[in-house]
N, C-alpha and C positions, 0 to 999 in steps of 0.2 A: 115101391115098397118102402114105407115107414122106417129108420133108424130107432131103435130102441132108445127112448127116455134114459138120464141117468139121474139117478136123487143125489142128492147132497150129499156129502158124506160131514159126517161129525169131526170125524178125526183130520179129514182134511183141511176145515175152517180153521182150525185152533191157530195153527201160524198165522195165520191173515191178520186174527184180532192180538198175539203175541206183543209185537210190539210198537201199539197203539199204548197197550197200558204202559210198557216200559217209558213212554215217552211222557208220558202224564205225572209219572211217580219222578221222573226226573224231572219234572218244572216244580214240582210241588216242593223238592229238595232246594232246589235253585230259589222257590220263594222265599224257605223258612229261612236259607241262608243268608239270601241277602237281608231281608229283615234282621238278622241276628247282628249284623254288620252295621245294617243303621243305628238301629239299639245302643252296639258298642260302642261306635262314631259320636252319637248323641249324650251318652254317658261320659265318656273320653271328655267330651267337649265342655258339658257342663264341672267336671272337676275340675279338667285344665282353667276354664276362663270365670268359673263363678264361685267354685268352694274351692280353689287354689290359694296359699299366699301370696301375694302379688312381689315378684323379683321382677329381679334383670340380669342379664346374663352378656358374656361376651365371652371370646374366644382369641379377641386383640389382648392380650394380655401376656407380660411375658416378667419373668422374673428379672427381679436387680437388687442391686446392695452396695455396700462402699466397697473403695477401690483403694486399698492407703498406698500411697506412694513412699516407694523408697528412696530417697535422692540424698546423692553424697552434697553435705554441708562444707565441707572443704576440698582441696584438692589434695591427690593421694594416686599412690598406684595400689591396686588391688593387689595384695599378697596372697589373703585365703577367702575361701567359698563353702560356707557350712551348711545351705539351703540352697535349692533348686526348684525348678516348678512343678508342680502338685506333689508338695511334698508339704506337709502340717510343722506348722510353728509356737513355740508358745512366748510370751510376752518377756522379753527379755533375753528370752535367747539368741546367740551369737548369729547375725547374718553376713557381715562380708567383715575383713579387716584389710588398712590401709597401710602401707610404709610409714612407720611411724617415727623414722631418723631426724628428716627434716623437721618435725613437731617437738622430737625430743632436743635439738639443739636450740630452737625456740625457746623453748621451756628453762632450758640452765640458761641462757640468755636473759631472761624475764626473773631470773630467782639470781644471780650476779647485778641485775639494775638495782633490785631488792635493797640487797646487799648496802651497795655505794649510797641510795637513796638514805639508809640507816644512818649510814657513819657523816654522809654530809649532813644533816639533820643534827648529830650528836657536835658537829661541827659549828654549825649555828647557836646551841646553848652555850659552846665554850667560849665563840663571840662577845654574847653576852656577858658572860664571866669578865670574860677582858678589857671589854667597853668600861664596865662598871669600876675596875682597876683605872684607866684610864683616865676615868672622870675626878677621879681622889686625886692622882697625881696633877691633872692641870688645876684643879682648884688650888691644891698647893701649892703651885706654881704663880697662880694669879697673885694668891696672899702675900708669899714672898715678897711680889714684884711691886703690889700695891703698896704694902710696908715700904718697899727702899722709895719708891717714888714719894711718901711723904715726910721720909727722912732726909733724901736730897731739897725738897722743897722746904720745908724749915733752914737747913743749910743754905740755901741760895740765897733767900731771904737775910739771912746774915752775913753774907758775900763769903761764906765758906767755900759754895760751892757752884764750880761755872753754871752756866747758862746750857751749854753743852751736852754737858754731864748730867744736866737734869731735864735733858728733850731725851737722852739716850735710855731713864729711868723709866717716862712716860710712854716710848716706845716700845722698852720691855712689857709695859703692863699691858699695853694692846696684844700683844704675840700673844702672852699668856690667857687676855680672856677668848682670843678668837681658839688658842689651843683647846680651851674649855669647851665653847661651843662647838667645835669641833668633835670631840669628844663624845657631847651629847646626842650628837646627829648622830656619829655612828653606833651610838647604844641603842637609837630609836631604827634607827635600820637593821640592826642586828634584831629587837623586838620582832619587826615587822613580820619577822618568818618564822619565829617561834610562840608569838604569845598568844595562850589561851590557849594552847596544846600540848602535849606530848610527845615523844618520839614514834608512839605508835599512830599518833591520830595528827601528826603533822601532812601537810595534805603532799607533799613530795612523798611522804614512804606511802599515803593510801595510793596515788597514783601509781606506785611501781608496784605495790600489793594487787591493783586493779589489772595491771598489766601483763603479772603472775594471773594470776585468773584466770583472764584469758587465754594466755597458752597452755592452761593447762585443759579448760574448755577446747581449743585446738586438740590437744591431744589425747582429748575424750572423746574424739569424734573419727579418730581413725580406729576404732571398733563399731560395728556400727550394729545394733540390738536391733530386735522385733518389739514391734510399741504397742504389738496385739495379737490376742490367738488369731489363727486362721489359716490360708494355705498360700501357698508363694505361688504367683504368676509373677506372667512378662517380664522374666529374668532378663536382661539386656548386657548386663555387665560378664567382663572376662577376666580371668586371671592376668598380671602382669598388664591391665588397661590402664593408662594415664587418665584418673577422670578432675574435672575442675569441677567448682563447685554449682550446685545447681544439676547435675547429670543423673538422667534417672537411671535408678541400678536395679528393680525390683519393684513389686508388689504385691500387698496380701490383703487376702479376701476374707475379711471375716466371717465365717461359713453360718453362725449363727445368728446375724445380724441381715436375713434377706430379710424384702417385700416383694410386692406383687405391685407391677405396674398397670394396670387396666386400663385401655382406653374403649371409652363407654360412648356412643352419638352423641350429638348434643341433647337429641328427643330422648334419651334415657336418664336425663339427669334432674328431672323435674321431683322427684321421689328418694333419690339417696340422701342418705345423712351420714352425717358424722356418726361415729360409734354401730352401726348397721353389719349384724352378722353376715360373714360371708362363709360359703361351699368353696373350695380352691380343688381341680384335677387337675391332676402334669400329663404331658404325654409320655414324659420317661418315664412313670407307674402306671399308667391307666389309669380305669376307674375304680378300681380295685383300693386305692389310699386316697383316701379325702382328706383337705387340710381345711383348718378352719381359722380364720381369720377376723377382723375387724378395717371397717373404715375408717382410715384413721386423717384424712384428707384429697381435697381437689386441686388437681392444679390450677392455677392464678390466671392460664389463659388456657387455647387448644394449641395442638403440635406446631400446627403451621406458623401460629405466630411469632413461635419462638425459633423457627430455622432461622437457618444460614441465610436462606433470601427469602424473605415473607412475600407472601402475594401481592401484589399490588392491584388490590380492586378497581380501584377509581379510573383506571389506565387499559382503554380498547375495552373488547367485548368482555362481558361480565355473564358468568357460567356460577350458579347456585349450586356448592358441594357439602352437603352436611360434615359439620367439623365434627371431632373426636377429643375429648378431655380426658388428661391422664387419670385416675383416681388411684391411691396408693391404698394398700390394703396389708395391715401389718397379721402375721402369722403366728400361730403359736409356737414359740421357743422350743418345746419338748416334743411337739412332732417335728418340726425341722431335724429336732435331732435323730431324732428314731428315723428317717427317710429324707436326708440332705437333697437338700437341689442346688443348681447349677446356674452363675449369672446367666442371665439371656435364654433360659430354656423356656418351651412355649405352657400355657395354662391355660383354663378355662376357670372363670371365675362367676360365682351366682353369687348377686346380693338381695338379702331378703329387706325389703323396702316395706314391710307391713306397718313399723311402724315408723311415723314420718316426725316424730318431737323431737331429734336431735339436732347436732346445728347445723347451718349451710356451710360456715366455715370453719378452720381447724381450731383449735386451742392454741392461746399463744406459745411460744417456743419457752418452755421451763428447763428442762433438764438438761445440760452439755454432753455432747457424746464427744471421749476426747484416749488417747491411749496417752501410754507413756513417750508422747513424738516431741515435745519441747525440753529443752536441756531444763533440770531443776536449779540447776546452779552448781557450784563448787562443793566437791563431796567432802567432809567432813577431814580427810587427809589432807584436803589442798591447804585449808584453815591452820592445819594443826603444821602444815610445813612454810607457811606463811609465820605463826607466831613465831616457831624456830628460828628463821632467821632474821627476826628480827632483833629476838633476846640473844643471839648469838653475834651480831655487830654493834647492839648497843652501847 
């Protein structure tokens, strides 16, 4: 006997064909997407490499600026400490002071040579005073002598008078003209050290005036000033430290005088110039503050040649390393200030190389960058206690 047929059922297929379609609607997703990706990819690609401006970029870059050194100019023991490290300074202000006894006993020492310098000077005019007296009396002296000498010789001549008596006449006249000449030399010796000057511009009192001077420069340098804004590092110095001269005591970092150091491949430097806008990001802000900057120079060689031991090519196996050239890239001044950074903190720096007419190398060096670190000279007191005693021993 026959098993009964069963038909198809309708409802039963639908799973079967289910998901066939789903699997068709998902490739077709997976095409459009991928496509939408190349699209991007290809779009991407043509801004980046054909309607981009043409940069360079690097991430070797790190900030730097000056370091001013504080170092004591004389020897001294540290007394006081009015700055410390990262603590802000401004140009003038007080940073360390020295025991200033030893400088001050200098000083009355060099204002006493003064002194003597003055009076032995007034000493030498009155020399001359006295030569000048001197030279009247031996003339007088001569004429006298020369008178009796041709008054014994008429007498001799008449057997008045010995022979004797008239070698004793012609001997007086010698004493008398050598006392003359005598005389005159020392008028001219006594000149010698006064003439053509004064007691202030005789070169003995400018010597002891020069001498003053200087100690009182000595004793201008056991205070010792900030010769720039900025912030104090590598304090080294201690209260009651004996230091000599040449000893570093400090440093400041003038906070608004940073660059940017970049070291760029060598294959990236075919296209920068001089003057060529820069993008600057810190990693202590992110990307969130952008600086901006200028080219303002390349360095004269790459890193390596300037170490400590440069390579020596020529010497054994020779290994091809593309070098790296600093490029300094100066900052704008007022976002420095608005968002300081930090020597040696890391950057990234983009230069826009679109347009290439500037120069390859820098402009020559014009302007001095310089604080107040060289003594100006003798302040206006020293002068005025310099003329004092000089009018005061005159």
């Amino acid at each position: 006997m026959n098993a009964p047929t069963k038909t198809p059922d309708t409802a039963e297929a639908t799973p079967v064909d289910e998901p066939k379609g789903k699997s068709a609607t998902r490739k077709r997703l997976l095409t459009i997407l991928a496509i939408v990706v190349v699209i991007a990819v290809i779009v991407w690609a043509v801004f980046h490499f054909l309607l981009a401006a043409p940069e360079e970029e690097t991430d070797d870059a790190y900030v730097a600026g000056d370091v001013v050194a504080i170092t004591a100019r004389d020897p001294g023991t540290v007394q006081q400490l009015y700055a410390d490290n990262t603590q802000s300074v401004k140009a003038g202000q007080p940073l360390i002071d020295l025991d200033p006894v030893t400088s001050d006993v200098n000083l009355a020492a060099a204002e006493a040579d003064l002194a003597k310098a003055v009076r032995a000077t007034r000493g030498d005019f009155t020399r001359v005073g006295q030569s000048d007296a001197a030279i009247v009396q031996a003339e007088a002296e001569v004429s006298r002598a020369r008178d009796d000498y041709a008054r014994r010789r008429g007498a001799a001549a008449e057997g008045a008078v010995s022979g004797e008596e008239l070698d004793h006449a012609a001997d007086q006249l010698k004493v008398a003209t050598a006392n003359l000449n005598l005389a005159r030399s020392q008028k001219a010796q006594a000149l010698s050290t006064v003439q053509g000057t004064d007691v202030a511009t005789n070169p003995a009192v400018m010597a002891a005036a020069a001498a003053y001077r200087r100690a009182a420069i000595v004793r201008s340098h056991m205070h010792v000033t900030a010769p720039i804004d900025g912030v104090v590092a590598q304090r080294t110095v201690q209260l009651g430290q004996q230091i000599q001269a040449g000893t570093p005591l400090m440093a400041i970092v003038p906070m608004t005088r940073l660059w940017i150091d970049a070291n760029f491949r060598e294959t990236q430097l075919k296209d920068i110039r001089i003057g060529q806008p820069v993008t600057v990001t810190a990693d202590m802000y992110g990307g969130d503050i952008v600086y901006h900057g200028r080219v303002v120079g390349l360095s004269a060689g790459s890193g390596n040649a300037f170490a400590l031991l440069p390579p020596q090519n020529a010497s054994g196996n020779w290994i091809k390393i593309i070098q790296r050239v600093p490029v300094r890239i100066a900052l704008d001044p007022k976002e420095l200030a608005a968002n300081p950074l930090r020597i040696g903190l890391s950057v990234k720096t983009v230069i826009d190389t679109a347009d290439t007419g500037g120069a390859r190398l820098a402009r020559p060096a014009a302007t001095p960058y310089h604080g107040s670190v060289g003594t100006q000279g003798p302040d206006d007191a020293v002068e005025a206690r310099i003329r004092q005693v000089i009018a005061a021993n005159r």
